[in-house]
C-alpha positions as CSV (number, residue, x, y, z in Angstrom):
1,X,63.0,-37.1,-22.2
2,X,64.6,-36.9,-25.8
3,X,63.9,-40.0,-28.1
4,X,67.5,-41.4,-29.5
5,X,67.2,-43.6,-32.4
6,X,70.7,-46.3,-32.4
7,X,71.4,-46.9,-36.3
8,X,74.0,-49.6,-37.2
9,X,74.9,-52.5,-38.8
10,X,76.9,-54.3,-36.6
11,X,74.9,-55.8,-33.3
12,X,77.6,-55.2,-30.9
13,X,78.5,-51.3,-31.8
14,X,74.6,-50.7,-30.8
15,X,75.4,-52.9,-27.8
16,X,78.2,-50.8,-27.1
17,X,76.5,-47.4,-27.6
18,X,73.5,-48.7,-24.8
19,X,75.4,-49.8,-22.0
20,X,78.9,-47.6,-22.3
21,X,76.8,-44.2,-22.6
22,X,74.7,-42.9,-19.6
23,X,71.6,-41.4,-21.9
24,X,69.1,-40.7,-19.1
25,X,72.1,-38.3,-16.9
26,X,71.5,-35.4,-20.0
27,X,67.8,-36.2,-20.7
28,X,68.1,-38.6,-23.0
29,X,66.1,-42.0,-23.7
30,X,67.1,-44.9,-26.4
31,X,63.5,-45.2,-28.5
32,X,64.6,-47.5,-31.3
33,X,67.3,-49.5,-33.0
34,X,67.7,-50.2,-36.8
35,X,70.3,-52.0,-38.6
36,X,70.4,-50.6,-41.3
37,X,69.3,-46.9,-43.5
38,X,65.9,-48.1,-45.1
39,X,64.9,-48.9,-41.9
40,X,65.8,-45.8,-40.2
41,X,64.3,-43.7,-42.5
42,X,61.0,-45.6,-41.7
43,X,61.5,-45.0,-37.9
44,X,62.2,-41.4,-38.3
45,X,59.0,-41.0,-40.4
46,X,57.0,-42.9,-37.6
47,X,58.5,-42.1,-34.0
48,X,60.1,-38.8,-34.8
49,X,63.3,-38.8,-33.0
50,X,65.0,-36.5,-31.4
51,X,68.3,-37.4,-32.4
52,X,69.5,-40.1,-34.5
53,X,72.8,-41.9,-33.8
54,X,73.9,-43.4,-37.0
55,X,77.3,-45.4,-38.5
56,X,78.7,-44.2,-41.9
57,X,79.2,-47.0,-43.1
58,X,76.1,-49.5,-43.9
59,X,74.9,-51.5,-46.7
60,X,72.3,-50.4,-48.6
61,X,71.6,-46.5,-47.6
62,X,74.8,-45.5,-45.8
63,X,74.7,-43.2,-42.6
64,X,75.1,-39.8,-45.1
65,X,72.0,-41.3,-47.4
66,X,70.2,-41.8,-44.4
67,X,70.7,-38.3,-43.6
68,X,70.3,-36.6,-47.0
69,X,67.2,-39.0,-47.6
70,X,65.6,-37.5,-44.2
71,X,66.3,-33.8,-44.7
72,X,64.9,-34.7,-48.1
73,X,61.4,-35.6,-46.5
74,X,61.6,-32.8,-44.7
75,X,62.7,-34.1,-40.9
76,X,64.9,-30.3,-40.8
77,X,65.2,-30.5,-37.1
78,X,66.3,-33.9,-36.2
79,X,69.9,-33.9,-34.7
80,X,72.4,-36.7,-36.2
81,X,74.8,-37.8,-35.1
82,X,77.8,-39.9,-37.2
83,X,80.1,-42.6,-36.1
84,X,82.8,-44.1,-37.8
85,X,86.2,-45.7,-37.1
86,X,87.3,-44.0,-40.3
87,X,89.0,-40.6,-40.1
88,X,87.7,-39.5,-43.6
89,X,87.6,-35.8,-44.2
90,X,85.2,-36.2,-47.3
91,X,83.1,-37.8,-45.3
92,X,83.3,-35.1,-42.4
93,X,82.7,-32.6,-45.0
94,X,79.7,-34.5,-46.3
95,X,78.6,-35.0,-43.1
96,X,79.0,-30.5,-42.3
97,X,77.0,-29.8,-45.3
98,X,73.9,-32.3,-44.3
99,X,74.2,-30.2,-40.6
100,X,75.8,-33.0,-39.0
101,X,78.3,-31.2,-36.4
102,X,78.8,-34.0,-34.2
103,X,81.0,-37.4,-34.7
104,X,81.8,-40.2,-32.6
105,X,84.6,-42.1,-33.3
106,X,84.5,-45.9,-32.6
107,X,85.0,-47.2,-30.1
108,X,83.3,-45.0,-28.3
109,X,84.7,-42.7,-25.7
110,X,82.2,-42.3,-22.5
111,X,83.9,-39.0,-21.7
112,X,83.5,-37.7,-25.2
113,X,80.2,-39.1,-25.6
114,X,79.1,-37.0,-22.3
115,X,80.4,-33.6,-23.6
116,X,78.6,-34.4,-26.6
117,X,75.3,-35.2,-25.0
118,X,75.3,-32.2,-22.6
119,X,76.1,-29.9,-25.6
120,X,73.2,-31.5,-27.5
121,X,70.6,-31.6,-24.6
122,X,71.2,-27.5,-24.3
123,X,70.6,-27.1,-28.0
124,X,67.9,-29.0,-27.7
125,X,66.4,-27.1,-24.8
126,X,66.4,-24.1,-26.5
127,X,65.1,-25.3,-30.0
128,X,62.1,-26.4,-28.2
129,X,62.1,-23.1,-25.9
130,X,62.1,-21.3,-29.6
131,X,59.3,-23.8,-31.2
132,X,57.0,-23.2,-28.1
133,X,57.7,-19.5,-28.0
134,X,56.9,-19.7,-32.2
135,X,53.8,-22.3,-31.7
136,X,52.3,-19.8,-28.7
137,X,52.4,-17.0,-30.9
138,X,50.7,-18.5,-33.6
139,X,48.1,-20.1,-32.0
140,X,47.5,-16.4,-30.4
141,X,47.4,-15.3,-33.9
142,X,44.7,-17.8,-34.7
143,X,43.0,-16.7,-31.9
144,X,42.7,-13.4,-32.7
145,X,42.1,-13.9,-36.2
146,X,39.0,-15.9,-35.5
147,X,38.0,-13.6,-32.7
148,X,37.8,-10.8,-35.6
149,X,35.8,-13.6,-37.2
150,X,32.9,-14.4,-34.9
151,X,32.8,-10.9,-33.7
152,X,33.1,-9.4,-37.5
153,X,35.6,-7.0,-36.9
154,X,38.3,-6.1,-39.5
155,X,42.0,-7.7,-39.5
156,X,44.9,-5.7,-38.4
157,X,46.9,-7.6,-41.2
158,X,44.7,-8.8,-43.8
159,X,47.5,-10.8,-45.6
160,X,48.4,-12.7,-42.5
161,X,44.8,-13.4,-41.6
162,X,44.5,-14.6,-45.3
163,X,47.3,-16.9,-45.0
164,X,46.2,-18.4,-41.5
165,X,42.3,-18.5,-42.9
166,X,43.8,-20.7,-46.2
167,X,45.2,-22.8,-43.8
168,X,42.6,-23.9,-41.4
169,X,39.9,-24.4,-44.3
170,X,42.4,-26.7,-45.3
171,X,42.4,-28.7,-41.7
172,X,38.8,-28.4,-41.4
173,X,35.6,-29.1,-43.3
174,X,33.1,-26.8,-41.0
175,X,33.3,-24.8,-38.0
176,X,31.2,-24.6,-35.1
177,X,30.5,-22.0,-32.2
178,X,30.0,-23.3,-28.7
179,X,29.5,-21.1,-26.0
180,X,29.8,-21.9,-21.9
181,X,28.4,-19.8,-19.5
182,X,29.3,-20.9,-15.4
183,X,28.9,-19.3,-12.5
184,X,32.1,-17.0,-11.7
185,X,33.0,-18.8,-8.1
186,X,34.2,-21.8,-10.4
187,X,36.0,-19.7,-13.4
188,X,39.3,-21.1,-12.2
189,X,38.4,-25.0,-12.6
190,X,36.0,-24.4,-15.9
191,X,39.0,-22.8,-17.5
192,X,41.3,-25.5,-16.8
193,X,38.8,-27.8,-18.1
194,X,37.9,-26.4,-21.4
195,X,41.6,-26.2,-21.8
196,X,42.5,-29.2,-21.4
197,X,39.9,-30.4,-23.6
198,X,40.6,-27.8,-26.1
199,X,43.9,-29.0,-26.2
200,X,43.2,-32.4,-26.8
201,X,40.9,-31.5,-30.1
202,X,42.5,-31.7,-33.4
203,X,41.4,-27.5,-34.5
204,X,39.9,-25.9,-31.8
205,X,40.3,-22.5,-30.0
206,X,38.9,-20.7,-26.9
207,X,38.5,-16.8,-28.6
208,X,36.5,-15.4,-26.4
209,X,37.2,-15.6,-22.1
210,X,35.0,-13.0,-20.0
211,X,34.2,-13.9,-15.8
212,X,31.4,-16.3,-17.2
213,X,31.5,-16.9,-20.5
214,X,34.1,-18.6,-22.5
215,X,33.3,-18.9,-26.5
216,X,35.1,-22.0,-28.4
217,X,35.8,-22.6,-32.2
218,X,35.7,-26.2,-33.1
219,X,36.5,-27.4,-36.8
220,X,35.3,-30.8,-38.2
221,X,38.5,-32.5,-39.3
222,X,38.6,-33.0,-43.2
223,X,40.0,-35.5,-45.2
224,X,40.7,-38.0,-43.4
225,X,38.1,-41.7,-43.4
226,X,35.2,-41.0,-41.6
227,X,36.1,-44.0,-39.0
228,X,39.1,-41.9,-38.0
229,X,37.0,-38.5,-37.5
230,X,36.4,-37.7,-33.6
231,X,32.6,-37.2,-34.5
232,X,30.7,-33.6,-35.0
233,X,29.9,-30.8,-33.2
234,X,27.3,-32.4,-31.1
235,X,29.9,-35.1,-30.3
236,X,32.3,-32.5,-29.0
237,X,29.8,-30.3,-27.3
238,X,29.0,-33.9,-25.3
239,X,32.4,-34.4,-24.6
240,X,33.0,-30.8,-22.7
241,X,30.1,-30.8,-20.7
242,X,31.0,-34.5,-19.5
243,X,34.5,-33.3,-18.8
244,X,32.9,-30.1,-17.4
245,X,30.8,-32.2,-14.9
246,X,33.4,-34.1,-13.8
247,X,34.7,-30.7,-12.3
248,X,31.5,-28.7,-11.3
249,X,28.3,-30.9,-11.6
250,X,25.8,-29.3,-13.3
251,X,27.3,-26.2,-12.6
252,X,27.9,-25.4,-16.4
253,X,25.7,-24.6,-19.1
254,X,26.7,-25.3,-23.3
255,X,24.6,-23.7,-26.1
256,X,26.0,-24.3,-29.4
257,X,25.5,-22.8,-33.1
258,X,24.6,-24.2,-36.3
259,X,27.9,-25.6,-37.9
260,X,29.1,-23.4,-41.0
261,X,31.2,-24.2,-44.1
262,X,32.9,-21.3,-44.7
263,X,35.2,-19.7,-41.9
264,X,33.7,-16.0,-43.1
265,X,30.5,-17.0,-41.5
266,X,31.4,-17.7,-37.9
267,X,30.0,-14.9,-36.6
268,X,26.3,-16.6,-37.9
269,X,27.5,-19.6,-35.5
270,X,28.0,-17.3,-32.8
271,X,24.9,-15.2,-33.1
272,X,22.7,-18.7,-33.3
273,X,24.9,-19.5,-30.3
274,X,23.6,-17.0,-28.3
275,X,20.3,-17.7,-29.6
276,X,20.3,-21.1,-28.2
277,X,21.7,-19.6,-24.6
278,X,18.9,-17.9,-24.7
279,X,16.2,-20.7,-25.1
280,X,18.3,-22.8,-22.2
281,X,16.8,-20.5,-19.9
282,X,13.7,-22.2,-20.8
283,X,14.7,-25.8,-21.2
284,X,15.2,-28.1,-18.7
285,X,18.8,-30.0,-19.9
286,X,22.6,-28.4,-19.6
287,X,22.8,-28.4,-23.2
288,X,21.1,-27.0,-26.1
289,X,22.1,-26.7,-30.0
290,X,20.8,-24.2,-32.4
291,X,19.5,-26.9,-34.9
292,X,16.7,-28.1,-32.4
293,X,15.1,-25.1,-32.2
294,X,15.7,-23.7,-35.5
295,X,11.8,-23.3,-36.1
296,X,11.0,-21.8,-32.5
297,X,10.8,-17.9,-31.7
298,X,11.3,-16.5,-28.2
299,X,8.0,-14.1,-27.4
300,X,8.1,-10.7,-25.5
301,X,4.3,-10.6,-24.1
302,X,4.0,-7.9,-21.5
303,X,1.1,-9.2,-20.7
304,X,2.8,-11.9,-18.7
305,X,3.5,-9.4,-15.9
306,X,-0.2,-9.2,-14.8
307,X,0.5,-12.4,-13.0
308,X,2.6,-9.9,-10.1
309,X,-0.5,-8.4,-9.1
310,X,-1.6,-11.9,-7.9
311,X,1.5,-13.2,-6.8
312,X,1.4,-10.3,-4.2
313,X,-2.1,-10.3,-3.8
314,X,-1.1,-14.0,-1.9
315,X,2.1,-12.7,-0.6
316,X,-0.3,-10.1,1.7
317,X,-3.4,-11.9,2.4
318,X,-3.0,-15.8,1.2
319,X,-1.6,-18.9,2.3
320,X,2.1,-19.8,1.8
321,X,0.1,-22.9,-0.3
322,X,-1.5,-19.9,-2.7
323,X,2.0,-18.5,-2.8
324,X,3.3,-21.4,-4.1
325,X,0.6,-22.3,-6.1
326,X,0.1,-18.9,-8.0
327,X,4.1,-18.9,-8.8
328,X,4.6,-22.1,-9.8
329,X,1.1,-21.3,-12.4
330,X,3.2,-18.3,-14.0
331,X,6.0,-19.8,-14.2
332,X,4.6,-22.6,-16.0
333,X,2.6,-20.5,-18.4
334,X,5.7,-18.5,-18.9
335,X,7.4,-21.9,-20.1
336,X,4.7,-23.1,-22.5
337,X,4.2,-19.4,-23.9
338,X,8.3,-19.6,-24.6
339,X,8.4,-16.1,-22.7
340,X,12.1,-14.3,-23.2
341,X,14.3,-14.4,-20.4
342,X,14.5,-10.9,-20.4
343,X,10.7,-10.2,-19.6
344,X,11.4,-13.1,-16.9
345,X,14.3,-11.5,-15.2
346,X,11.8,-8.1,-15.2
347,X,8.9,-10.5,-13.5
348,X,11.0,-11.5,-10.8
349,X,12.5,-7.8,-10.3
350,X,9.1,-6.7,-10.0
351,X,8.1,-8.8,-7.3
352,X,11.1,-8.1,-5.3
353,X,10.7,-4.4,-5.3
354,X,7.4,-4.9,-4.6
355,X,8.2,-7.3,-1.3
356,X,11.2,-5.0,-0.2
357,X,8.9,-2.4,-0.5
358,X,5.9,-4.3,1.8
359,X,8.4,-4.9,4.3
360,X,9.0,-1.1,4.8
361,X,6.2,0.0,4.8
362,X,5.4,-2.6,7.8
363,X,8.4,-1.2,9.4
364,X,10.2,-4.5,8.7
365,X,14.2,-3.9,8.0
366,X,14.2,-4.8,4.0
367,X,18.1,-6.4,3.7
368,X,16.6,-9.1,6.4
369,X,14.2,-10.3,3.2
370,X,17.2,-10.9,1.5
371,X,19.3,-12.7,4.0
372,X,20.4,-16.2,3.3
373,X,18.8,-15.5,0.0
374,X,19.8,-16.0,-3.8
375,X,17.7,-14.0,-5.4
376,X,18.5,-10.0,-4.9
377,X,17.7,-7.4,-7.6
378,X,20.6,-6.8,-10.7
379,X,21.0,-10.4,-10.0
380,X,20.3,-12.4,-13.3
381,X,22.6,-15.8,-13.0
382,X,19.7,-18.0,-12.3
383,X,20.8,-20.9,-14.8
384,X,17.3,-21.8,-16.1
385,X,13.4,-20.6,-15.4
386,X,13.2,-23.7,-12.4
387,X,15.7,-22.5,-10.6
388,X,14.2,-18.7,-10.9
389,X,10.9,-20.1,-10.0
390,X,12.4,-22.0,-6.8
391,X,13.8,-19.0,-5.7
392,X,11.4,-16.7,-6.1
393,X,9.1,-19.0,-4.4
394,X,11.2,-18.8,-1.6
395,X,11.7,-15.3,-1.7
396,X,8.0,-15.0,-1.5
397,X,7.1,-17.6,1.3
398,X,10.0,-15.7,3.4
399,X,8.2,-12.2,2.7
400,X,4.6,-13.7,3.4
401,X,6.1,-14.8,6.9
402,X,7.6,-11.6,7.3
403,X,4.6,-9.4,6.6
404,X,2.5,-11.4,9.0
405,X,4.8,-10.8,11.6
406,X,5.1,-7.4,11.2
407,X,1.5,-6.8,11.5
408,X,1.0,-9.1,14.1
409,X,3.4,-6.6,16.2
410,X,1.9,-4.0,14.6
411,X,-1.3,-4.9,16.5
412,X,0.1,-5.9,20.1
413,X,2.9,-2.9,19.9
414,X,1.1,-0.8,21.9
415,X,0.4,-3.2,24.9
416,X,4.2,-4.1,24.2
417,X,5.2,-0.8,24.8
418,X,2.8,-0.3,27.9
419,X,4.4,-3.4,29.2
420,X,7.8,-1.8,28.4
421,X,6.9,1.0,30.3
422,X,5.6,-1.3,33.0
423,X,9.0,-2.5,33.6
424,X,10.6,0.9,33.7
425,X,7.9,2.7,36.2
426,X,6.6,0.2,38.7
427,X,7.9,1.9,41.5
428,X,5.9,5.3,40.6
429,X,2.2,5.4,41.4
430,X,-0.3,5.9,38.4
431,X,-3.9,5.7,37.5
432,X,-4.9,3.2,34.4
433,X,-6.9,6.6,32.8
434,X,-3.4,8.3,33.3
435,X,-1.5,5.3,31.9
436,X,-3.9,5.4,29.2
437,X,-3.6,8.8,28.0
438,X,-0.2,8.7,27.9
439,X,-0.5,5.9,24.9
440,X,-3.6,7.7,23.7
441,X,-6.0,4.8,24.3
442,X,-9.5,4.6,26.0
443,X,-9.0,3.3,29.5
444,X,-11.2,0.2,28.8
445,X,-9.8,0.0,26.1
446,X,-6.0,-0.8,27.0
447,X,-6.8,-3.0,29.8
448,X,-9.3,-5.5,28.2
449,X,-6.2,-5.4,24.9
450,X,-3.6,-6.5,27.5
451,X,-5.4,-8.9,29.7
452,X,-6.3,-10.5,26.0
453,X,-2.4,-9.9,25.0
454,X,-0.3,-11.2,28.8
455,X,-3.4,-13.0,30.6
456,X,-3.2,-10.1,33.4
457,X,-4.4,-7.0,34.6
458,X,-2.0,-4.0,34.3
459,X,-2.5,-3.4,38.4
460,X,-1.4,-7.5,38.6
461,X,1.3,-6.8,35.9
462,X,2.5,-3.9,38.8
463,X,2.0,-5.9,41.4
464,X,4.1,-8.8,40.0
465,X,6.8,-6.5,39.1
466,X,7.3,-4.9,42.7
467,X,6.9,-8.1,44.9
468,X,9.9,-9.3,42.3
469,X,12.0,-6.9,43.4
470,X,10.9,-6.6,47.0
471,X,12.4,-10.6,46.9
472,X,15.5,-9.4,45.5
473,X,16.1,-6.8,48.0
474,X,15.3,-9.6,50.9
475,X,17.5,-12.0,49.4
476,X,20.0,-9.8,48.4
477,X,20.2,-7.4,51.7
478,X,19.4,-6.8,55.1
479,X,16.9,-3.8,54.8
480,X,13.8,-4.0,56.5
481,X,10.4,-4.8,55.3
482,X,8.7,-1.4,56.0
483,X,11.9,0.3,53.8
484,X,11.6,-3.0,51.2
485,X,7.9,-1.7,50.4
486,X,8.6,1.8,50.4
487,X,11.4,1.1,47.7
488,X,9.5,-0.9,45.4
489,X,6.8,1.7,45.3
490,X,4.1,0.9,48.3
491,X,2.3,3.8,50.5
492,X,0.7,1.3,52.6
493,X,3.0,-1.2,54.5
494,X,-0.1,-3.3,55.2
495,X,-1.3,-3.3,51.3
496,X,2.2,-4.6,50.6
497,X,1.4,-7.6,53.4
498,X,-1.3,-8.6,51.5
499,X,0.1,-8.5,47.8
500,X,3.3,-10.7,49.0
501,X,1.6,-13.1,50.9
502,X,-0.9,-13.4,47.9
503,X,2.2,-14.2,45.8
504,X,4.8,-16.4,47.8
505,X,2.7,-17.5,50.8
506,X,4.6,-16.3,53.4
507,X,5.0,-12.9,55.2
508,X,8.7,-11.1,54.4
509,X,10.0,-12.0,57.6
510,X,9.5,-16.2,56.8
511,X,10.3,-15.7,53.7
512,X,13.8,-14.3,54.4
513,X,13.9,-16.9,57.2
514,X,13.2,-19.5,55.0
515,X,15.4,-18.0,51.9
516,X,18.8,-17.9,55.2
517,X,17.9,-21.4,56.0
């Protein structure tokens, strides 16, 4: 709505301009009242109306002084508008060369009164469509200015970024680089958020936006009483992580450089920035500023990698709790040593390759490893050295139970396949030597392995299979028993008596008898 300030001496004209115009049908909304020109130029200074309704003629400051006494401090695009009861043309010509084109004659007309609104509504529309075309386009050109600032590249226009540099030193004292780093599946939500935020901060700027990463510019307001400053950096930095968890709980991550005085050295903020990023990986909060850890260096120590060889070392032949154990030791170390991400990320792409490549050789399928994992190789989003360590310890566990499986198939697979083969040639007649050479094992040898792997012989394990399907065929058909044992792979009628009635208890005949019944 468009504020309307009511300016007049007499009690019932501003009576009469509230109830006998509909404001609210163009957009409009009454904000104030003043009786008389002092006044009015107080309210305009204070509520900064949209339009200003004023009589001529008022003691004191007249409607015109009002006017000139306004454009004077600089109010260029309020909208005035006169009334009067007097036709005067020197007044109307006053009125035309303060930019008053609009008059209401008294008493007022409601239908004039509406053509005037709607006119006034559309100019006002499209002032403020120009103002926040003009305000976008110089907030991008701040942007980019201070993008060339933190990044130290070179201004297209070096006057214009003088002029725009001139005038933020003179809004704030010191400037500040913050840097927020989220996982891409919530980029939409973080970048409403940091907007919003930004938004609400007297100088601050989002300069850089990449799919995790968003880079912020926030100046400390000058000259104005300390009790009326928002607070420093650290204050703000609080402020958009809180807002920030609102959205995605300790989904974001802040690291923030030392504050500079002069606007030339952003790109020091920034580097120290990304300096703090860096040490987040190592500390255990969501938030981290370059002043805490001014005095602390990062180390690259490839000796730190040794710690694989015994990681794996467990992964083949230990307990899931040496696994554990031997991985949460590293990691540990890694922490007090202050090792660099970087040589962390390496560590944990070293044991991967080295599990993928355990489970091949086993003949284990290696993309199963990384099922329902979130840990893969290339992968480097881990937020902090924790939540590496957690899942890497669950990568490891996962490939410790995969490799003992492997191997434990590895030594049955041959009496698997035997039994396979079982399945597929019990009606055929064989010897356990020729059985045996055909899975090039010692004779003894296979059938002591499979009475140890399925509890039976292989001669039981045929014996089992054939009377199975000799009750299939009597349930399932009308075939005699003679024909029943010659299918299922029996010379001897009377050898296949005695393995049937070993099995169910009854001869073929009962049992089909009993099976009808």
């Amino acid at each position: 709505m468009y504020k309307v300030l009511l300016v007049d001496d007499e009690p019932f004209a501003i009576e009469g301009l509230q109830l006998l115009i509909d404001w609210r049908k163009f957009g409009f909304e009454i904000n104030g009242v003043c009786a008389n020109g002092e006044e009015a130029v107080e309210a305009i200074r204070t509520s900064k109306p949209d339009l200003v309704v004023t009589d001529i003629h008022m003691p004191a400051m007249n409607g015109l002084e009002l006017i000139e006494e306004a454009r004077r401090q600089g109010y260029d695009s309020t909208m005035f508008v006169i009334t009067s009861g007097y036709s005067d043309f020197n007044y109307a010509r006053q009125a035309i060369r303060l930019g008053v084109s609009n008059y209401l004659t008294k008493p007022v007309d409601t239908v004039e009164a509406d053509d005037m609104l709607e006119r006034l509504a559309h100019e006002l529309r499209q002032k403020h469509e120009r103002e926040s075309m003009r305000e976008q386009a110089k907030h991008q050109e701040i942007r980019q200015i201070l993008f060339a600032l933190v990044t130290d590249q070179e201004y297209e226009n070096r006057e214009t970024a003088a002029h725009v540099i001139s005038s933020l030193k003179e809004q704030a004292s010191q400037w500040s680089y913050v840097k927020v780093r989220f996982q891409r599946a919530d980029s939409g939500q973080i970048r409403s958020t940091i907007q919003d935020v930004v938004t609400r901060e007297h100088c601050c700027y989002v300069v850089e936006n990449e799919q995790d990463v968003c880079g912020i510019v926030w100046g400390e307001r000058s000259s104005v009483p300390e009790t009326l400053r928002e607070g420093n950096h650290r204050d703000f930095a609080t402020r958009l992580l809180s807002a920030l968890n609102e959205v995605v709980p300790h989904g974001v991550q802040l690291a923030t450089g030392l504050p500079v005085q002069q606007l030339e050295n952003l790109s020091l903020s920034r580097s120290m920035a990304a300096q703090a990023e860096r040490f987040l990986f190592l500390h255990e909060g969501d938030l981290l500023f370059a002043e805490d850890i001014q005095e602390q260096r990062l180390i690259f120590n490839p000796e730190s990698l040794r710690e694989v060889d015994l990681i794996m070392e467990h992964v083949e032949n230990g307990s899931p709790e040496q696994v554990s154990q031997s991985i949460r030791e590293a990691f540990s170390q890694m922490v007090k040593n202050k090792t660099a991400p970087e040589l962390v990320h390496i560590f944990i792409t070293q044991i991967l390759f080295r599990g993928l490549s355990l489970c091949k050789e086993l003949g284990g399928e290696p993309k199963d490893l990384l099922k329902n994992t979130a840990i893969y190789p290339g992968h480097q989003d881990y937020r902090n050295i924790e939540e590496s360590a957690i899942m890497l310890e669950s990568f490891c566990l996962k490939c410790r139970a995969l490799a003992s499986s492997l191997r434990q198939k590895q030594l049955g697979g041959t009496q698997a396949m035997v039994a396979e083969y079982l399945q597929e040639h019990f009606r055929e007649t064989f010897t356990i030597k020729e059985l045996a050479e055909r899975f090039y094992m010692h004779p003894v040898h296979l059938g002591q392995s499979f009475m140890r792997k399925y509890g039976k012989g292989v001669l039981d394990m045929v014996h089992d299979l054939r009377i199975e399907e000799a009750i299939r065929l009597l349930e399932a058909s009308d075939i005699a028993s003679c024909a029943i044992a010659e299918q299922v792979g029996y010379k001897s009628y009377q050898h296949f008596l005695k393995q049937f009635e070993r099995r169910t208890g009854l001869k073929p005949a009962e049992y089909r008898l009993k099976f009808a019944q």
